[in-house]
C-alpha positions as CSV (number, residue, x, y, z in Angstrom):
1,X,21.0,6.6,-12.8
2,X,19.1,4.7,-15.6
3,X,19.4,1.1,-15.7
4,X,21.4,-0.4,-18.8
5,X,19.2,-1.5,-21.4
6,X,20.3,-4.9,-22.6
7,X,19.2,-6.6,-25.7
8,X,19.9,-10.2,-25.7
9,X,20.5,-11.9,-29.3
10,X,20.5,-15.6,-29.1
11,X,18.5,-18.4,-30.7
12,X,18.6,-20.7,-27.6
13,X,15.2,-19.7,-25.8
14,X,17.5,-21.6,-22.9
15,X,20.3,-19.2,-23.4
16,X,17.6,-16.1,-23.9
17,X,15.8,-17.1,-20.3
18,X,18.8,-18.0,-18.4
19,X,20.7,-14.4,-19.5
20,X,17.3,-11.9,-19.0
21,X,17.4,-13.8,-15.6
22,X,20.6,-13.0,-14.8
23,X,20.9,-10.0,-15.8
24,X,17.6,-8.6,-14.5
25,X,18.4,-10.0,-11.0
26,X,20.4,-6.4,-10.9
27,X,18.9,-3.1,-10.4
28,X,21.2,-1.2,-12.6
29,X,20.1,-3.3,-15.5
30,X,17.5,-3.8,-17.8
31,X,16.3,-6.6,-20.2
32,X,14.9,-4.5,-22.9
33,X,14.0,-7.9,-25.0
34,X,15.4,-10.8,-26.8
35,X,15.7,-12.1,-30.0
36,X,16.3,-15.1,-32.0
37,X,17.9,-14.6,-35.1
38,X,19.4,-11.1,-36.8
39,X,16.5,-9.7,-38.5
40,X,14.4,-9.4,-35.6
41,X,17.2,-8.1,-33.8
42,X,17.7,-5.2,-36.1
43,X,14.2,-4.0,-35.5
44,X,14.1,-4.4,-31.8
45,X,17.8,-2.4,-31.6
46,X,16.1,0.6,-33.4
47,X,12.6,0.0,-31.4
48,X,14.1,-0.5,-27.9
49,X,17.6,1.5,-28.5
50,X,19.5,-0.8,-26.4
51,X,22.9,0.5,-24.4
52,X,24.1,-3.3,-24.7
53,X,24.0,-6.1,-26.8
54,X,25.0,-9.5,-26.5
55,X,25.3,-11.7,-29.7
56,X,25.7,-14.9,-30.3
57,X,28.5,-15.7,-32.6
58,X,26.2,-19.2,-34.0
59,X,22.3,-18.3,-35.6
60,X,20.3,-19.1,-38.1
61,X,19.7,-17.0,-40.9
62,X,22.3,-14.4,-40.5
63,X,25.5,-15.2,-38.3
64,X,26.6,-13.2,-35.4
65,X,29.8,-12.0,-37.1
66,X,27.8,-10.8,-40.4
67,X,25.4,-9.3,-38.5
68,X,28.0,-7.7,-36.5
69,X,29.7,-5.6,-39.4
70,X,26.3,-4.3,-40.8
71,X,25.6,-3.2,-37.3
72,X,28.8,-1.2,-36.6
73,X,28.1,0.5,-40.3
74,X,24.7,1.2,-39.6
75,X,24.4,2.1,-35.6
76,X,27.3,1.7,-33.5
77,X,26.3,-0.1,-30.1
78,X,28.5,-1.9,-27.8
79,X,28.3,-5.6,-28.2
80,X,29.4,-8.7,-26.3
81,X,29.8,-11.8,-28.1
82,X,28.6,-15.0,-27.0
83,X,31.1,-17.7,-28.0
84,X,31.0,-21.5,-27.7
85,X,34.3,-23.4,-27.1
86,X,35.1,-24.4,-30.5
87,X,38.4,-23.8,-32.4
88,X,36.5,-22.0,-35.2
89,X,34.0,-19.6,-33.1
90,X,37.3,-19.0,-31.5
91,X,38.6,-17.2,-34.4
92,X,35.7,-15.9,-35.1
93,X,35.2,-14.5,-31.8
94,X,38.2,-12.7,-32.3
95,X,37.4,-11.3,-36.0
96,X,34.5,-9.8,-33.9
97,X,36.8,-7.9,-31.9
98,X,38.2,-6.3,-34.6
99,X,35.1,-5.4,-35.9
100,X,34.2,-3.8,-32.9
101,X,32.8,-6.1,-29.9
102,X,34.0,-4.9,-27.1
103,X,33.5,-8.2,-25.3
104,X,32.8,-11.8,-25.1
105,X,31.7,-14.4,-23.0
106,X,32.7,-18.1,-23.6
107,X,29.3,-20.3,-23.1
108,X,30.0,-23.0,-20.4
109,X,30.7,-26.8,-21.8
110,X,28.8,-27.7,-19.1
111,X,24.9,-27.6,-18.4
112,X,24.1,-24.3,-20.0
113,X,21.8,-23.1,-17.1
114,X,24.3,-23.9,-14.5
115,X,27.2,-23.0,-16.6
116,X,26.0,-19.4,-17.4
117,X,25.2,-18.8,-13.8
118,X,28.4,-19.9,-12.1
119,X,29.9,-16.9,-14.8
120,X,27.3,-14.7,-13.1
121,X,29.8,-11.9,-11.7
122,X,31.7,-12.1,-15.2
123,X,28.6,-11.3,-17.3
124,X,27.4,-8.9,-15.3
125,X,30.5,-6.9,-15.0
126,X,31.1,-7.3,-18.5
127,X,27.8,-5.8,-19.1
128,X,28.7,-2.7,-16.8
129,X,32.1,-2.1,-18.3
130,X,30.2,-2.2,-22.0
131,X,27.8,0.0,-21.2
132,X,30.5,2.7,-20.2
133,X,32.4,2.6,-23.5
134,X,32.9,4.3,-26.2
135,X,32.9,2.6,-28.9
136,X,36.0,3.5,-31.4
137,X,36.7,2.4,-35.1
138,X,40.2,2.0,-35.2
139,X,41.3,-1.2,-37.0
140,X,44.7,-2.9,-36.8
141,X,47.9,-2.5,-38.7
142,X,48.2,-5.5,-40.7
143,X,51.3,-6.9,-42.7
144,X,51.5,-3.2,-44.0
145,X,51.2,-1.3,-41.3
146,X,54.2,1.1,-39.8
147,X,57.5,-0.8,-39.3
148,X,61.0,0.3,-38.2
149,X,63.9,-0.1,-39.9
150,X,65.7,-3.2,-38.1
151,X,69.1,-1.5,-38.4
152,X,68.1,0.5,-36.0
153,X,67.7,-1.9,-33.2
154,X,71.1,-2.2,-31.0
155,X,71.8,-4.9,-29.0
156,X,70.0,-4.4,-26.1
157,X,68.6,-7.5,-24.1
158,X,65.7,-6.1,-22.1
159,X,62.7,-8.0,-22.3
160,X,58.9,-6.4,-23.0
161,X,56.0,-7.7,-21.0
162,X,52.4,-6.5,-21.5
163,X,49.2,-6.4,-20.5
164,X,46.2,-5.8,-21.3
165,X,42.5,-6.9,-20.9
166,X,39.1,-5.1,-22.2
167,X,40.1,-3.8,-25.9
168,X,43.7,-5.6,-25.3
169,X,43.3,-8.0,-28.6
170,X,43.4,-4.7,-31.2
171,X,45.5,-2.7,-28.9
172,X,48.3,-5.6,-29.0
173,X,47.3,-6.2,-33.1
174,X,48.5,-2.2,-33.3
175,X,51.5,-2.4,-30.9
176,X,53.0,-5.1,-32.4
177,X,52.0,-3.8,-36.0
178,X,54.2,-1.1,-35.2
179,X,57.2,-3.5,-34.3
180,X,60.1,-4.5,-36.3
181,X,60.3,-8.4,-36.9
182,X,64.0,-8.8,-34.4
183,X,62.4,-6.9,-31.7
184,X,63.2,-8.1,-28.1
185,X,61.3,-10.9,-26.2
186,X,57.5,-10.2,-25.9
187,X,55.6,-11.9,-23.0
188,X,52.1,-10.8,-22.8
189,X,48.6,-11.5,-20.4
190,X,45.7,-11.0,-22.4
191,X,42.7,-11.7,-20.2
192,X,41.3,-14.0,-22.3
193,X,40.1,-18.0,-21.4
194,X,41.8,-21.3,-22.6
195,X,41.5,-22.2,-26.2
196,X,40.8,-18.2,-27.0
197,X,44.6,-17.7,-26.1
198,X,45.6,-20.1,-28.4
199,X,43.8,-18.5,-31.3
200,X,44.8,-15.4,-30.5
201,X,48.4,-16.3,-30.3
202,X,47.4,-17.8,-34.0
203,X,46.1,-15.1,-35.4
204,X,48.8,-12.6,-34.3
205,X,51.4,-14.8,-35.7
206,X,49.5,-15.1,-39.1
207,X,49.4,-11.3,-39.3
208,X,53.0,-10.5,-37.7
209,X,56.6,-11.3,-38.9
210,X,57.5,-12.2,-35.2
211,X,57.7,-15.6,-34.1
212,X,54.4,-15.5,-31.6
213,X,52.8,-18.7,-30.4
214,X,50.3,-19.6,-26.8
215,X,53.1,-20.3,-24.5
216,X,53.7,-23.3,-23.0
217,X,56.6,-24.0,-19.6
218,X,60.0,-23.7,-20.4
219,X,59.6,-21.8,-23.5
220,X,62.5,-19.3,-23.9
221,X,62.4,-15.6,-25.0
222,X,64.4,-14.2,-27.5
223,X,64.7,-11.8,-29.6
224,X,62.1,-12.0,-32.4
225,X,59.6,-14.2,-29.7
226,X,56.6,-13.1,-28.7
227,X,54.7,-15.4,-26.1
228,X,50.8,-15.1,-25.0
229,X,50.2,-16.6,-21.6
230,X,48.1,-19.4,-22.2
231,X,44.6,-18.7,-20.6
232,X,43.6,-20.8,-17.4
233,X,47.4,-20.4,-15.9
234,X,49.7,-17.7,-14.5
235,X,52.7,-17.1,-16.6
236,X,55.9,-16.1,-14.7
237,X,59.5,-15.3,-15.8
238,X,62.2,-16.9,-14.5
239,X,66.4,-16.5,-15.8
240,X,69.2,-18.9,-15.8
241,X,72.4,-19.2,-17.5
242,X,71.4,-19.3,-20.8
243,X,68.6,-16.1,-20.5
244,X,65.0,-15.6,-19.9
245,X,62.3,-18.7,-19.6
246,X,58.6,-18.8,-18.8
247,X,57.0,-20.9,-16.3
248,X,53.3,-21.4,-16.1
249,X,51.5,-22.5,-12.8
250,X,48.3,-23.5,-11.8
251,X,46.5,-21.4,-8.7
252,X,43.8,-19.3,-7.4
253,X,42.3,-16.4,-9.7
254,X,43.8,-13.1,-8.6
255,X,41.9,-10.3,-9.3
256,X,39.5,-12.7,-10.5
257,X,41.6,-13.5,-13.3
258,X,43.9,-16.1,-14.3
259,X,46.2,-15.5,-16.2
260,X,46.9,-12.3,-13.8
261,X,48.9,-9.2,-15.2
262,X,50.0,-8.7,-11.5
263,X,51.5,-12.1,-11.6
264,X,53.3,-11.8,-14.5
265,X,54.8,-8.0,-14.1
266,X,55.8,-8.9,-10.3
267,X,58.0,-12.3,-11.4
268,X,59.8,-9.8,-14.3
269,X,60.6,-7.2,-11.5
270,X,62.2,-9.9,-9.5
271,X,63.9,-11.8,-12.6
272,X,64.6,-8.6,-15.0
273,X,64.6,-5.6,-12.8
274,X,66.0,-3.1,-14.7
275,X,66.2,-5.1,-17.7
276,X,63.0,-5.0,-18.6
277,X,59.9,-2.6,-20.4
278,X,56.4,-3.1,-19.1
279,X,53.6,-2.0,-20.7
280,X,49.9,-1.9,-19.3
281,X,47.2,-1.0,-22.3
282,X,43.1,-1.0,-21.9
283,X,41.2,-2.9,-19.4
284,X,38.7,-3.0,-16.7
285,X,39.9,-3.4,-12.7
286,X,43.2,-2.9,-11.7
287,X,45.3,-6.2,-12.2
288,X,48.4,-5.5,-13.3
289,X,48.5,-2.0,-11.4
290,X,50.5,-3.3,-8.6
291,X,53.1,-5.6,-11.0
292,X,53.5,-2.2,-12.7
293,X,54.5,-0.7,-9.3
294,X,56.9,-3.1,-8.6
295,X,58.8,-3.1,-11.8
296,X,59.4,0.2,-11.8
297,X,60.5,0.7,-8.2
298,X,63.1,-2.4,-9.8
299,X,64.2,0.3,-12.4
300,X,62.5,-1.1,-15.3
301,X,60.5,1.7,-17.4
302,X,56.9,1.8,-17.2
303,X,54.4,2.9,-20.0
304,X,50.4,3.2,-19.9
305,X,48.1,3.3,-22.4
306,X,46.2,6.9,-21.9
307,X,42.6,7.4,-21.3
308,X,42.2,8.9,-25.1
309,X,42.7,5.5,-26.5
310,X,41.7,3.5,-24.6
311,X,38.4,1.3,-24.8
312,X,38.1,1.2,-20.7
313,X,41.1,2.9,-18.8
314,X,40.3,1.2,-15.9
315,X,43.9,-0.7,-15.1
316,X,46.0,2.4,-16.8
317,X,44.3,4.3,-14.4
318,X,45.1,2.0,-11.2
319,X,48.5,2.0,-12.5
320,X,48.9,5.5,-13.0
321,X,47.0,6.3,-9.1
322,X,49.5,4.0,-7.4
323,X,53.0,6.2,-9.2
324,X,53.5,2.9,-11.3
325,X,53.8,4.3,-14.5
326,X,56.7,6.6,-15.9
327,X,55.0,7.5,-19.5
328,X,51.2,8.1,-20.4
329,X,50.8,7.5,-24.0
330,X,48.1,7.3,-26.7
331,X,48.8,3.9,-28.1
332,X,50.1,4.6,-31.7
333,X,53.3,6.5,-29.9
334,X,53.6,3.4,-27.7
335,X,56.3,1.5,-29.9
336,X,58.2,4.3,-30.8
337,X,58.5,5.5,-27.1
338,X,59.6,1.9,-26.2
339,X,62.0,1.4,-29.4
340,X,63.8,4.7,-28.3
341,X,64.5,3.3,-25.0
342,X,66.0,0.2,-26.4
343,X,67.7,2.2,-28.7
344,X,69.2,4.2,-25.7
345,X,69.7,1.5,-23.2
C-alpha cells in the first residue's frame, strides 16, 4: 500500500512542524509539503497531487473557506479543516462542510504543540478515514427544498433519534430538509466538539422551520423539536408523566467519543422501546451500532444510511453486521421511509 500523501495548509510554521511531525510519525502516511498561505498551496496540490489536505480555516491572503470553494471547482481533493475555538470559525467551519470538507479538527486552546499532540489518534484517524473517501457534491435542501404536506402527519407520538458522525452535518441538513415543520421529536448525536454543536444546532435552525436548538438537561421533546446533543456530554432520554426529556451527563468517551450514539440509542430503547425511529447515517467506527441493536430488539424500527451515499459507511455498516438495522436506504428516501411509518403507526 502507498502511504497517504498529506499537504498541510497553515500559516503557523508552529502548526506546520508540529502536524508534518505527527503525521509522519506513521508509516502509512506521507508529508508531501506545507504551505503558508493559498497561493502556494494551489501550486504545490497540482505539483505534489496530495490524497489529503488539511486547511486552515484563518490565513492571510486568501481564507481557508474561499480557497476552499475554488478548490472543489477546480480539483476535488479531500480536505480537513483546521478550526480554532471561536464562535465565528465555528460557523465557518461548518459552511466548509457544505462545501465539501470532509473533516475538521478543532486547534487546542491550550499550548498548540502539546494541544495538537494529545489529539494525536484523532488527527491521524481522521487523516485515514479522508483519504478513503469519495468525495461527493451533493449540497443541502434549504428553505426550498422537498417538504410534506403536514396534513398528512397523524398523531403518532414516537420519537426520532439520529446519528451520525463523518459527513453527518449535510446528511442531517438533507434529512431534515425533507421534513415537515410538526414532525415528531428529533434528538440527534452529531460527533462534533463543544461550541461546534452549538453552531450547528444554529445553523440548522436558521435554515429549518423546526424549532432546533444545542440541548441543554431537562429540555423536553415535542413535536416540532429537534435537539442536538451538546458536544463534550452524553445525551440520554428519559420519560415521565408529562412525555419525553433529555438528560445530559458527564463521563468517560465511549468509542472515543463523547457525545456517544451508543449512549443515546441504548437510553431510547429502554425509555421508548417501540415508540421510537432510530436512524444511523455516515460515519467512521462503529458507535452507535450496538444502540441500534438494542432498539430494535425493543421493537423500535431501524433505518441505515446505505453505502451509495454515504461519505464513510463505516457505522451503517457495524450496524447493519450486527442485524441492527431493519431498512438500508440511500439518504434522500430516508424521510419518506420514516414519514410512512409514522403515518402507519
Amino acid at each position: 500500500m502507498k502511504p497517504i500523501r498529506v499537504l498541510i495548509v497553515d500559516d503557523s510554521p508552529v502548526v506546520q512542524s508540529v502536524l508534518t511531525t505527527l503525521l509522519s510519525s506513521n508509516s502509512d502516511i506521507e508529508v508531501v509539503g506545507a504551505a503558508s498561505d493559498a497561493f502556494d498551496a494551489k501550486d504545490m496540490i497540482i505539483e505534489k497531487r496530495p490524497d489529503v489536505v488539511t486547511l486552515d480555516v484563518e490565513m492571510p491572503r486568501m481564507d481557508g473557506i474561499t480557497f476552499l470553494k475554488r478548490l472543489m471547482s477546480f480539483r476535488p481533493i479531500p480536505v480537513i479543516m483546521i478550526s480554532s475555538y471561536t464562535w465565528e470559525n465555528s460557523m465557518r467551519t461548518l459552511e466548509a462542510m457544505d462545501i465539501g470538507a470532509v473533516d475538521f479538527i478543532a486547534k487546542p486552546r491550550e499550548d498548540v504543540k502539546t494541544g495538537l499532540w494529545k489529539l494525536k489518534h484523532e488527527i491521524i484517524t481522521k487523516v485515514r478515514t479522508a483519504a478513503r473517501t469519495r468525495i461527493k457534491p451533493y449540497g443541502l435542501f434549504g428553505k426550498n427544498g422537498k417538504r410534506v404536506p403536514a396534513a398528512s402527519m397523524t398523531n403518532s407520538d414516537k420519537i426520532i433519534a439520529i446519528g451520525a458522525s463523518t459527513g453527518g452535518t449535510r446528511a442531517i441538513e438533507r434529512l431534515l430538509g425533507s421534513m415537515p415543520p410538526n414532525v415528531n421529536g428529533i434528538v440527534i448525536v452529531q460527533h462534533m466538539p463543544a461550541r461546534f454543536t452549538r453552531a450547528f444546532a444554529q445553523r440548522l435552525d436558521t435554515l429549518f422551520p423546526m424549532d432546533i436548538k444545542e440541548a441543554n438537561d431537562s429540555d423536553r421533546l415535542n413535536r416540532g423539536k429537534v435537539l442536538v446533543a451538546p458536544g463534550g456530554l452524553h445525551l440520554q432520554m428519559a420519560e415521565d408523566h408529562r412525555g419525553y426529556y433529555v438528560r445530559l451527563q458527564d463521563g468517560p468517551p465511549v468509542e472515543h467519543q463523547r457525545p456517544s450514539i451508543d449512549v443515546l440509542l441504548n437510553s431510547v430503547a429502554k425509555t421508548a422501546a417501540s415508540n421510537a425511529i432510530g436512524i444511523l447515517l455516515t460515519g467512521m467506527g462503529s458507535d452507535g451500532a450496538d444502540g441500534l441493536l438494542a432498539m430494535r430488539q425493543a421493537g423500535a424500527f431501524t433505518v441505515a444510511q446505505d453505502e451509495a451515499t454515504s461519505l464513510v459507511f463505516g457505522m451503517p455498516a457495524a450496524a447493519i453486521k450486527l442485524g441492527a438495522v431493519e431498512v438500508v436506504a440511500p439518504l434522500d428516501d430516508i424521510p419518506d421511509i420514516v414519514l410512512s411509518r409514522l403515518k402507519s403507526g
